[in-house]
Rosetta silent file (secondary structure, phi, psi, omega in degrees, C-alpha in Angstrom):
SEQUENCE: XXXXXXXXXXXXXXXXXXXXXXXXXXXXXXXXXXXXXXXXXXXXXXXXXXXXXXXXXXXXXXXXXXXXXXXXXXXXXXXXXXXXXXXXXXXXXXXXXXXXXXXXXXXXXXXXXXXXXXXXXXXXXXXXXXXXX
SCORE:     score description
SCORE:     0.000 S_00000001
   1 L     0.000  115.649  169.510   71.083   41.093  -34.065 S_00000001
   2 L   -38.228   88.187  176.911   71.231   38.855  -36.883 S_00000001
   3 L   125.010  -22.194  168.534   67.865   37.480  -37.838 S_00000001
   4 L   -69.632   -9.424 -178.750   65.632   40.185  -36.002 S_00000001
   5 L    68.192   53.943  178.995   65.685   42.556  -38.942 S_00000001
   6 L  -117.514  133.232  177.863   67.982   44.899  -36.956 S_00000001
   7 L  -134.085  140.840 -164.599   69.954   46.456  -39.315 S_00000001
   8 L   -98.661  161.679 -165.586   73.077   48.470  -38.418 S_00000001
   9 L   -82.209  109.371  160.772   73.798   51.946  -39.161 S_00000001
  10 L   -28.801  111.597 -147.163   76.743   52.925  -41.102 S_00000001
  11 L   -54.820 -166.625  170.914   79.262   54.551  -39.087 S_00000001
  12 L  -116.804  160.650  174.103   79.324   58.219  -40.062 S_00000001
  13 L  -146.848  169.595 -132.933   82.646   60.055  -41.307 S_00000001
  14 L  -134.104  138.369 -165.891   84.102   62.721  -40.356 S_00000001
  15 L  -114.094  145.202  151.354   86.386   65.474  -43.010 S_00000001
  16 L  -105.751  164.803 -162.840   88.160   68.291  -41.488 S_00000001
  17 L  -164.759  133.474 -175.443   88.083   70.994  -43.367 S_00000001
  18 L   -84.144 -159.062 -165.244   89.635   74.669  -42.599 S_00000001
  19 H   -67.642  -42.753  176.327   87.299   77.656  -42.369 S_00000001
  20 H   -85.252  -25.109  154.689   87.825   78.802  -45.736 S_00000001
  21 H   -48.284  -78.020 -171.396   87.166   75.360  -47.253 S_00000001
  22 H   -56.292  -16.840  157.257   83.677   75.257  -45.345 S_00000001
  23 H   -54.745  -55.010 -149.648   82.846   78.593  -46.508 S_00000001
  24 H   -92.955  -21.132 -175.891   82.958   78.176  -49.876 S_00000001
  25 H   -60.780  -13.464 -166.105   81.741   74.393  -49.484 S_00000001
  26 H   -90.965  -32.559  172.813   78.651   76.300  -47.765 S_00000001
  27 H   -77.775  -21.772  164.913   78.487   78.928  -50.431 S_00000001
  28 H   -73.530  -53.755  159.541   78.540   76.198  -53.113 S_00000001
  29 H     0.679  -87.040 -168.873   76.088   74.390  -51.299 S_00000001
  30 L   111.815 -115.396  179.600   73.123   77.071  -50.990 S_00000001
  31 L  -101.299  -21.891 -157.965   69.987   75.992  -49.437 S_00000001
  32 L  -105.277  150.808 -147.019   71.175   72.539  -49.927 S_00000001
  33 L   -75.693  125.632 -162.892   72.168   70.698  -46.702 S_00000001
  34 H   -50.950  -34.851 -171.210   76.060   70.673  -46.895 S_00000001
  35 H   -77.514   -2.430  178.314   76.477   66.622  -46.410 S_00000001
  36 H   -81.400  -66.930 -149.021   73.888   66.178  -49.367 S_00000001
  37 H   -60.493  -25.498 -167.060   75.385   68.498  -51.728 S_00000001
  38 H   -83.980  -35.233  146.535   79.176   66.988  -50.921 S_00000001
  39 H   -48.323  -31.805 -178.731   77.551   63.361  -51.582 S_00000001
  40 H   -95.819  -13.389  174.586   76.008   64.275  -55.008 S_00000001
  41 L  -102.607    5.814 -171.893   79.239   65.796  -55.918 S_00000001
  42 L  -101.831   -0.886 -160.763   81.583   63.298  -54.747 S_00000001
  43 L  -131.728   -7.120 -148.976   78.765   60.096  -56.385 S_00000001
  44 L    23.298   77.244 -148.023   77.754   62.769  -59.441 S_00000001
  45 L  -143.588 -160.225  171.813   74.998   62.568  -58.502 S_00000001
  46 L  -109.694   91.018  163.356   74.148   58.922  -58.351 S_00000001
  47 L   -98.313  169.849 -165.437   73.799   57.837  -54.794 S_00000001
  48 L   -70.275  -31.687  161.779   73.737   54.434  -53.570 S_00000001
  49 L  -170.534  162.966  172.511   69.624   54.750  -52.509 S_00000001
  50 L   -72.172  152.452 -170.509   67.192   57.075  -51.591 S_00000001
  51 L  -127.196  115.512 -164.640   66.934   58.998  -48.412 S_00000001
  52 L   -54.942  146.050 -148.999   64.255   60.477  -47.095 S_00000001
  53 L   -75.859  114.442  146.588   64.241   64.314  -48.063 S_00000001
  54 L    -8.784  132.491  161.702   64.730   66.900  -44.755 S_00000001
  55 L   -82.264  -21.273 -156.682   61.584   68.334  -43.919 S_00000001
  56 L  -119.385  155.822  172.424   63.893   71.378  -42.780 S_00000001
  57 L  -105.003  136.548  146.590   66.796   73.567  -45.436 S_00000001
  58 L   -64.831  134.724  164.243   69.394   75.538  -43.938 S_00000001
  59 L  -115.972  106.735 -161.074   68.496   78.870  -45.379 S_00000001
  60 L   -77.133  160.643 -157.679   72.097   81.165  -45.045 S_00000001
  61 L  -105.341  110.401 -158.692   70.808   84.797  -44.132 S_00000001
  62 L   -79.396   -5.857 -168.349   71.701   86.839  -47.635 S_00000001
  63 L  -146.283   85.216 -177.746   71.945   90.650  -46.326 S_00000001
  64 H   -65.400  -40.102 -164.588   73.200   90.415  -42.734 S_00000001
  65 H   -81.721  -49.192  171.643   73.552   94.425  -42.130 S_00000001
  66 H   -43.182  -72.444  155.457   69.684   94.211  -43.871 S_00000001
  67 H   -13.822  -61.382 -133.355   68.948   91.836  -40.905 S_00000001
  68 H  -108.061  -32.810  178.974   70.612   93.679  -38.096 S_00000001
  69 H   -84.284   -6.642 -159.574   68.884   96.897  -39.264 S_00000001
  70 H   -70.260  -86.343  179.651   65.475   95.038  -39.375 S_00000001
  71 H   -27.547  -64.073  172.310   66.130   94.037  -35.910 S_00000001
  72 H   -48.878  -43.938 -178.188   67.204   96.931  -34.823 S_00000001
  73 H   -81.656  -26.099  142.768   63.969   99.113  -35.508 S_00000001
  74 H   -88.892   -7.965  168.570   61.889   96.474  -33.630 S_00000001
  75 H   -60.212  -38.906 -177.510   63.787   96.339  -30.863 S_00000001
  76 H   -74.299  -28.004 -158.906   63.353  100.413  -31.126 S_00000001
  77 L   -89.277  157.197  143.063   59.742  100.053  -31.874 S_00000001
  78 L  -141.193   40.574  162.241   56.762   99.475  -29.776 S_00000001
  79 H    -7.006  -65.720 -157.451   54.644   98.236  -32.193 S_00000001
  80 H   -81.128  -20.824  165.404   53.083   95.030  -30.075 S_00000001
  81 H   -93.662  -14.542  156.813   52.195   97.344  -27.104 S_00000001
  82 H   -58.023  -37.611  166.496   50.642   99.811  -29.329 S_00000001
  83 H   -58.694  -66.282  173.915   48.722   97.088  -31.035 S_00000001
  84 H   -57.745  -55.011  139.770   47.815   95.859  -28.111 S_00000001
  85 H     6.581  -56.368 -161.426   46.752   99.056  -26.757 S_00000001
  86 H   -82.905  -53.552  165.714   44.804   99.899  -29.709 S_00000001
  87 H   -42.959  -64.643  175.833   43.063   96.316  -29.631 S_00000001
  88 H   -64.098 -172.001  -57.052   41.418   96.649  -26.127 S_00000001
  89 H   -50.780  -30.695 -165.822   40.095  100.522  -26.819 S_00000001
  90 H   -93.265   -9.574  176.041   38.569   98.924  -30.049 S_00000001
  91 L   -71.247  -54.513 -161.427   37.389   96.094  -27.679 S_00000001
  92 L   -65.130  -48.279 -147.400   35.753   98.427  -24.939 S_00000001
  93 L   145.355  -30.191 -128.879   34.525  100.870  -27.323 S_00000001
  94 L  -108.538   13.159 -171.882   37.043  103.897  -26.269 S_00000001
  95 L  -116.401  122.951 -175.670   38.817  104.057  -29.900 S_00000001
  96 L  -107.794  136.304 -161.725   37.487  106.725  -31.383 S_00000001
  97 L   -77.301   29.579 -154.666   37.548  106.975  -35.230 S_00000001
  98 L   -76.815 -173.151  178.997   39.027  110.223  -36.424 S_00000001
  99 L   -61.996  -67.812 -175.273   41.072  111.193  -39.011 S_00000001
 100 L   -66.232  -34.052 -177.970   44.400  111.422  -37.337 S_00000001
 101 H   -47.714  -50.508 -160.507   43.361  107.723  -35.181 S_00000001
 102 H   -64.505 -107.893  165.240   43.241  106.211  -38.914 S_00000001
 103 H    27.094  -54.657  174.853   45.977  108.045  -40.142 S_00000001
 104 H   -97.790  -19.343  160.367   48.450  106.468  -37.745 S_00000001
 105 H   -57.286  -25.668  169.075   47.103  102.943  -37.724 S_00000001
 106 H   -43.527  -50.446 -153.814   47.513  103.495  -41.181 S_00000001
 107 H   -95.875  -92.117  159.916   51.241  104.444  -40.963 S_00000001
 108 H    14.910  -72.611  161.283   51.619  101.255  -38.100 S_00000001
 109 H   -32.794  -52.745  161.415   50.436   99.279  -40.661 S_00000001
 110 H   -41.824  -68.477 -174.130   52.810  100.581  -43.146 S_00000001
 111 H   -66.739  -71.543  170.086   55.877  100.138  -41.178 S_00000001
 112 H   -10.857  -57.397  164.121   54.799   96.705  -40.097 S_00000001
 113 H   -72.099  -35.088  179.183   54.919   95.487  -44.103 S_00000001
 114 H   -53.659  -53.065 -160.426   58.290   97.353  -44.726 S_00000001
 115 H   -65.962  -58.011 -162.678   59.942   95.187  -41.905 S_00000001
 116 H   -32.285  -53.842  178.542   57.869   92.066  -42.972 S_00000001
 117 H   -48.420  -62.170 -150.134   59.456   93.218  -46.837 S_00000001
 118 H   -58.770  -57.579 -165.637   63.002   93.838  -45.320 S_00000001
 119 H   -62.917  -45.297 -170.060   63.305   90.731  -42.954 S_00000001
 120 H   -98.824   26.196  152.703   62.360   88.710  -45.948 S_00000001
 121 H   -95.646  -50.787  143.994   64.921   90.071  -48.449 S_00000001
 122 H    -0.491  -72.435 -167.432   67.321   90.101  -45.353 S_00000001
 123 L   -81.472   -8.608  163.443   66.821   86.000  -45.293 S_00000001
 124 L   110.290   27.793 -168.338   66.911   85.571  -49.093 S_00000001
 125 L  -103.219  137.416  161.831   63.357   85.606  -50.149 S_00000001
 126 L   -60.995  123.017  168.222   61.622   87.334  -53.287 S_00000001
 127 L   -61.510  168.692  159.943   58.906   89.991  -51.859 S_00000001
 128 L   -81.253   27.194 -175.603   55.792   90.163  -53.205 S_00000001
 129 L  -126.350  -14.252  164.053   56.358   93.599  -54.606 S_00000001
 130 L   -80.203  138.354  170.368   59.765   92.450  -56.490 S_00000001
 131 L   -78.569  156.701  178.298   59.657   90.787  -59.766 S_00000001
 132 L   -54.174  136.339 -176.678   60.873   87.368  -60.199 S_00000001
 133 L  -111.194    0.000    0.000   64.723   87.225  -61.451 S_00000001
């Protein structure tokens, strides 16, 4: 409405594009949200004003097979009822401290950071045990 400081929204528009376009437009793209990067390269750019920034990035998932095997070994695992397990006996009292207890809490532990490494090379992240490239 004209004088209320209602201001209308520019319609949106719409590209078709086949499959193998939007792949590679997604693989040029990156991280950055496809209708951004296809605005700065169609304005070079120079857009018309600023917009506030996404709070969230598409991140594309860089080692899919990495992922799936990830997955697979907690799905295999039973890690969270062992934890839990092991948390009440250390609650009650009943966890007794021996060599072999430590030993596998140890190993638990262990496995736990490989997937944590794995999942986040899997999704495209530097570990903290890789150097920077």
């Amino acid at each position: 409405m004209p004088g209320l400081g209602v201001t209308k929204k520019t319609p949106p528009f719409s590209l078709r594009l086949t499959f193998e376009e939007r792949a590679r437009l997604e693989e040029l793209a990156g991280s950055e949200p496809l209708g951004t990067y296809i605005k700065r390269k169609v304005f070079n750019g120079k857009g018309a004003g600023k917009r506030r920034a996404r709070s969230r990035q598409r991140r594309p998932i860089k080692d899919e097979q990495k992922l799936a095997q990830v997955l697979a070994m907690l799905g295999q695992s039973r890690i969270a009822n062992n934890l839990n397990q092991l948390a009440k006996a250390a609650h009650i009292g009943t966890l007794p401290v021996l060599p072999d207890t430590e030993r596998e809490i140890r190993k638990a532990c262990a496995d736990v950071a490989l997937m944590r490494r794995e999942l986040l090379r899997a999704l495209g992240h530097r570990t903290d045990t890789e150097p920077s490239s």
